[in-house]
C-alpha positions in Angstrom: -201.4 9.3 -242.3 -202.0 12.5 -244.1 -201.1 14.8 -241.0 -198.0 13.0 -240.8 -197.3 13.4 -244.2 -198.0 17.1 -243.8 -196.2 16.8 -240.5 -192.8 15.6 -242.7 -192.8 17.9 -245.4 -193.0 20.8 -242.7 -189.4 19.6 -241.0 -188.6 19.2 -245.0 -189.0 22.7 -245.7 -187.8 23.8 -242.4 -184.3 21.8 -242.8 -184.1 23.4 -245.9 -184.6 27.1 -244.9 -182.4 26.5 -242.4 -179.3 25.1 -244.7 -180.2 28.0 -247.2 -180.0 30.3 -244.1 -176.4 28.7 -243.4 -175.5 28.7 -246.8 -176.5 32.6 -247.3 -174.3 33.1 -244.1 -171.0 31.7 -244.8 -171.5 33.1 -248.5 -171.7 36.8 -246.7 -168.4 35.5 -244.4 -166.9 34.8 -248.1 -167.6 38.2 -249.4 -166.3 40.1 -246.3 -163.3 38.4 -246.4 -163.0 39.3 -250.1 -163.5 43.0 -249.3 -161.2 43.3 -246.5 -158.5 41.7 -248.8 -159.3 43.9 -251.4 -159.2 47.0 -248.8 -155.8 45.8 -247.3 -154.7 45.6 -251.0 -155.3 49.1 -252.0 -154.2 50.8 -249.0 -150.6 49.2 -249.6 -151.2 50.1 -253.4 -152.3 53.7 -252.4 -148.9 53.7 -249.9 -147.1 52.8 -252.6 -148.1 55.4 -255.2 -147.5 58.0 -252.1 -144.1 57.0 -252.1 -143.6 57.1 -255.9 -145.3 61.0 -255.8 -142.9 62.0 -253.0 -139.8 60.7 -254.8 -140.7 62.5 -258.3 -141.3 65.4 -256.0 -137.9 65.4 -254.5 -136.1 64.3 -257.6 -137.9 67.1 -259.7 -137.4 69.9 -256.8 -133.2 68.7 -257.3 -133.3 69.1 -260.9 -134.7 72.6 -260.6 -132.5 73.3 -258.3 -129.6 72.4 -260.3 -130.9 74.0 -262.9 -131.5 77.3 -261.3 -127.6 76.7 -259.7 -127.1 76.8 -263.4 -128.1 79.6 -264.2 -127.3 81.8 -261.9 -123.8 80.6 -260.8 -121.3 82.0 -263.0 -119.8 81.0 -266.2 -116.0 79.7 -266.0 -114.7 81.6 -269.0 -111.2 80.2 -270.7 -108.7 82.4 -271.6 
């Protein structure tokens, strides 16, 4: 009686490892799928700021060029 007792609480504990080991698994399976979200999120965000930089650059580059068209070109005088 007591071996098979003994012999119970063994399969017990053995079920239950094994549903922590499932459990442990499909929490990882969460967490990578959080992290490749979170990675597919901040590439478009880093595209996104790329594009914002390269239209300040271009904007600024025409308003120093205007600028320097300013300056240099000459003055309409008015007689």
């Amino acid at each position: 009686m007591i071996k098979r007792q003994q012999g119970e609480e063994a399969m017990d504990k053995e079920r239950s490892n094994t549903q922590e080991s499932e459990d442990i698994l499909i929490a990882l399976d969460q967490v990578e799928q959080t992290i490749e979200v979170m990675c597919d999120t901040l590439v478009r965000l880093k595209e996104k700021v790329n594009m914002h930089l390269r239209s300040v650059d271009e904007y600024s580059e025409k308003v120093a060029q205007m600028s320097l068209e300013e300056t240099v070109a000459p003055k309409e005088t008015m007689h």
